[in-house]
N, C-alpha and C positions, 0 to 999 in steps of 0.2 A: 236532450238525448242522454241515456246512461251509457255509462263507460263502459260497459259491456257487450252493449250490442255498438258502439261506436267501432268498438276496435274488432269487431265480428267485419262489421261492413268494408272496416279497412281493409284486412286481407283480404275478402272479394274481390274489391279493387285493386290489390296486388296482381290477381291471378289474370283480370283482365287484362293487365296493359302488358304483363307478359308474356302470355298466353296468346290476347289476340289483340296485341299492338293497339288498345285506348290510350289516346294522348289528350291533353287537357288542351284547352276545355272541353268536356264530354257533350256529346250533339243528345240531347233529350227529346223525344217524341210524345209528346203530350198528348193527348184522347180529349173530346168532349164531357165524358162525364165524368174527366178527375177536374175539370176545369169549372163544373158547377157545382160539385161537392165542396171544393177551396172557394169557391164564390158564399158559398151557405154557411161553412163555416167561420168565413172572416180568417180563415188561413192565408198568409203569405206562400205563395206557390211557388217561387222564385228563392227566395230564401231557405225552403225547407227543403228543395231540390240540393240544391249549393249544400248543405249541413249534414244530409242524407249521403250526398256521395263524397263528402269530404275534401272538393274541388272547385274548380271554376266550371258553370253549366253555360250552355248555348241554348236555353229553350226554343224549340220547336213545333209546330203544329200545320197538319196539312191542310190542304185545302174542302176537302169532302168532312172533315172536325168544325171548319168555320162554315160551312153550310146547316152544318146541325147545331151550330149553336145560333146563327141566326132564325132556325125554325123556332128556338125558342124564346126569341124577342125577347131575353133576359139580359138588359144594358149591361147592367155590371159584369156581367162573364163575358159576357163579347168584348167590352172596355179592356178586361184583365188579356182576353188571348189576342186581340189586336198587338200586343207590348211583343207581342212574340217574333221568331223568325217566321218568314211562311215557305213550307215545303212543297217544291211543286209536284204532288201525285202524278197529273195527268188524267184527273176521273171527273174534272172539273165540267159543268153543264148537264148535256144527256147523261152522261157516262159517270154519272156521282155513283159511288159506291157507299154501303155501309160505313161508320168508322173504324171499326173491326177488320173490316178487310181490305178497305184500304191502308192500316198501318201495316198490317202482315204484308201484303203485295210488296210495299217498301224494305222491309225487315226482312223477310227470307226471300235471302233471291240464290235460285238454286240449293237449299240447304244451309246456307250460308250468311251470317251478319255482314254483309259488305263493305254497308257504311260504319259500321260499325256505333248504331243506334244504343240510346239507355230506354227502352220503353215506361213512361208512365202513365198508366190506364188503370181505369175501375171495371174495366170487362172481363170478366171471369172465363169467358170464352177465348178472349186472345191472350192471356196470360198464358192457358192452358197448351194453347196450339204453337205460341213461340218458346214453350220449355222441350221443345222437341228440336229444338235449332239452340244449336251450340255457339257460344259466345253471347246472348242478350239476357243484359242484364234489367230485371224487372221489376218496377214499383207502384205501392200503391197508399192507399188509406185506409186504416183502420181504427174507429172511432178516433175520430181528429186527431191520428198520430201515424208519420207516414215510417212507411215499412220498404227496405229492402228486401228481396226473397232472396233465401239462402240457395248456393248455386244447386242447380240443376243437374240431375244425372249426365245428363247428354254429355255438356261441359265438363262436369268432371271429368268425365271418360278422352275427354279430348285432350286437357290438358298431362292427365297421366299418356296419355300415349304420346305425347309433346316432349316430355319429360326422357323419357326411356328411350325416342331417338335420339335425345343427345348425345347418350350415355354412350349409341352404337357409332352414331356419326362423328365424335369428338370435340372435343374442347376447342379446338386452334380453328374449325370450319364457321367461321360468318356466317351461313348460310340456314346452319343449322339450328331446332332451337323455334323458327319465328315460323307460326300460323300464317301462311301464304293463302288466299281462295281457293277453294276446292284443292288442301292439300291436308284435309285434317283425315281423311280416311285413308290416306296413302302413309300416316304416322304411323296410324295402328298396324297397316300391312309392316309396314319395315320391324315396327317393334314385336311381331309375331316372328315375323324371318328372324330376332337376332340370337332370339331361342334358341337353331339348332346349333348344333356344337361343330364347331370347325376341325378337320384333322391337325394335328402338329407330327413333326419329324422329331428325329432323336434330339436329345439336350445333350451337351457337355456335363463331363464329371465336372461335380465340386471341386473347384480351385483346394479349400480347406481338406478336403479328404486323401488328395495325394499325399504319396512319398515326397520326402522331400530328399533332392539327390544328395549322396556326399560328398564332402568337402576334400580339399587334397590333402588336410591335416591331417583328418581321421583316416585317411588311406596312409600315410606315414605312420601313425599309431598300431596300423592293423600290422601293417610290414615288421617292425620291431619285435609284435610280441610275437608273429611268429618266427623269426630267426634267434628270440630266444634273448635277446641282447639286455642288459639291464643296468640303467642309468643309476650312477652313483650321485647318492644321496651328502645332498654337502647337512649339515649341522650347524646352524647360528650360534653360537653363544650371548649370552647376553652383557650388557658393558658391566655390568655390578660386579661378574663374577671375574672379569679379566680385571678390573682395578683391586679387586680384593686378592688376585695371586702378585699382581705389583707392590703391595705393601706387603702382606708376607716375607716373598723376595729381599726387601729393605730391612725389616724388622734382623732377619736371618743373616743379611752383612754388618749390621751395626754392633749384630751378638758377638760374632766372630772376631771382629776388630777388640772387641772390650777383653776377651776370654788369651787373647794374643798380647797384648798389652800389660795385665796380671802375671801371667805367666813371665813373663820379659823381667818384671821389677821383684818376682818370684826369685828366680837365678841369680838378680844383681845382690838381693841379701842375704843370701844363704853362701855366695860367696868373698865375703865380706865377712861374714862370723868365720871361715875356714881361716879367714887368715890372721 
C-alpha cells in the first residue's frame, strides 16, 4: 500500500472511532462475491482487511453469504469463509434472502450503523444503498488491490454536525460530542438552533478607561497652590567648593601672621639705628 492513500484511510478511521464510537477490533461483514474474487485471485483476505484498515479485524460473514457460496460448490471459497465468524441474520432456511439484502437488513437498522459494521462487498448495489447510512465504512476490490471508499456525504454531514454541537454544548459535558443511536439528526437540529443569537444585558465600563480617583497628596498640593504659600527652596552646595573656601580661609591666616611678624622685626631695627 502507498503512503498516501495509507494515511488517507487513516484519517477515515479517525473520524470513525470519534464520530461513531469504532473500537478495535473492527467487526467486517464480508459478502459472497468479495469471497470468490480473493479465492480467484490467490488474495490473502484476512491480511489485506487487517492492512487496509490499519487495525485488528473480526471477519464476519452471514448466514444467507454461506448459502450462496455453497450454491457454488467452490471448495476453496467455502474452505476460506468457513475460517470466519458466522453472523446470525435470521433469513436462514425458507426465509434465505439475497446477499445484498441481507447484509443491508443487518447494517441499517433504522437509519443507523448499530453495530457498528465495516462492510466488504463486491456489490455495487449495496455499496450504493449503504452510503445513504451514515457511519459504514465500505470496501472493496479493484483489479487485485483492495480499496477503502472515501467518506460519504451522508457521514460527513454527520460528523460536522457532531462537531459544532460541542462547540454549543461545551467542553467540561461528557455527554457531549458521542454519536448515540438515532441522535445524529438531533446534532444537526441543535447546531441549527446555536445560530440564533442570544440577547445580552449591559456590560461594565472598562476597568482601564476610568478615572482614577485622587490621592490625599495631590489634594494637599492643590490646597497650597491656592493659598498662595511658597516652599523655600534649600541650595546644596557641593563638597569641592566648601573645602576650597577652607583652605583660602588658611591660606589668608598664614598671610597675616607672616605680614605681623615683619612688621614687629621692622620697629625692632629702625629703633635700634635711633639710638
Amino acid at each position: 500500500m502507498r503512503q498516501k492513500r495509507a494515511k488517507s484511510y487513516r484519517k477515515q478511521m479517525l473520524v470513525y472511532q470519534h464520530t461513531f464510537r469504532f473500537r478495535e477490533p473492527y467487526q467486517v461483514i464480508i459478502d459472497d462475491a468479495l469471497v470468490l474474487e480473493c479465492d480467484r485471485s490467490s488474495f490473502d483476505l484476512a491480511k489485506g482487511l487487517s492492512r487496509t484498515l490499519q487495525a485488528e479485524i473480526k471477519p464476519m460473514i452471514t448466514q444467507c453469504c454461506m448459502q450462496a457460496l455453497y450454491e457454488t460448490k467452490n471448495q476453496s471459497a467455502i474452505q476460506l469463509a468457513q475460517t470466519f465468524e458466522r453472523r446470525k441474520c435470521g433469513h436462514f432456511g425458507p426465509n434465505t434472502k439475497p446477499p445484498h439484502e441481507c447484509i443491508k437488513s443487518i447494517v441499517d437498522i433504522n437509519g443507523t450503523n448499530k453495530h457498528r459494521y465495516v462492510v466488504a462487498s463486491e456489490n455495487d448495489r449495496l455499496r450504493f444503498s449503504l452510503r445513504k447510512v451514515p457511519g459504514v465504512p465500505l470496501v472493496h476490490m479493484k483489479r487485485s488491490v483492495m480499496i477503502m471508499e472515501p467518506l460519504s456525504i451522508t457521514s460527513a454531514r454527520a460528523s460536522t454536525a457532531l462537531e459544532k454541537s460541542k462547540l454549543v454544548g461545551g467542553l467540561n459535558n461528557i455527554k457531549v460530542g458521542t454519536a448515540k443511536d438515532g441522535e445524529l439528526a438531533k446534532a444537526e437540529e441543535q447546531a441549527n438552533a446555536s445560530q440564533i443569537k442570544k440577547k445580552r444585558g449591559p456590560k461594565e465600563p472598562n476597568p482601564l478607561s476610568i478615572k482614577k480617583k485622587k490621592s490625599a497628596q495631590t489634594g494637599n498640593k492643590d490646597e497650597s497652590q491656592e493659598t498662595g504659600e511658597k516652599k523655600k527652596r534649600r541650595r546644596k552646595h557641593k563638597k569641592s567648593t566648601e573645602d576650597g573656601e577652607e583652605h583660602d580661609e588658611k591660606k589668608e591666616s598664614v598671610s597675616t601672621k607672616d605680614d605681623n611678624a615683619n612688621n614687629e622685626s621692622h620697629d625692632e631695627n629702625m629703633s635700634d639705628a635711633s639710638d
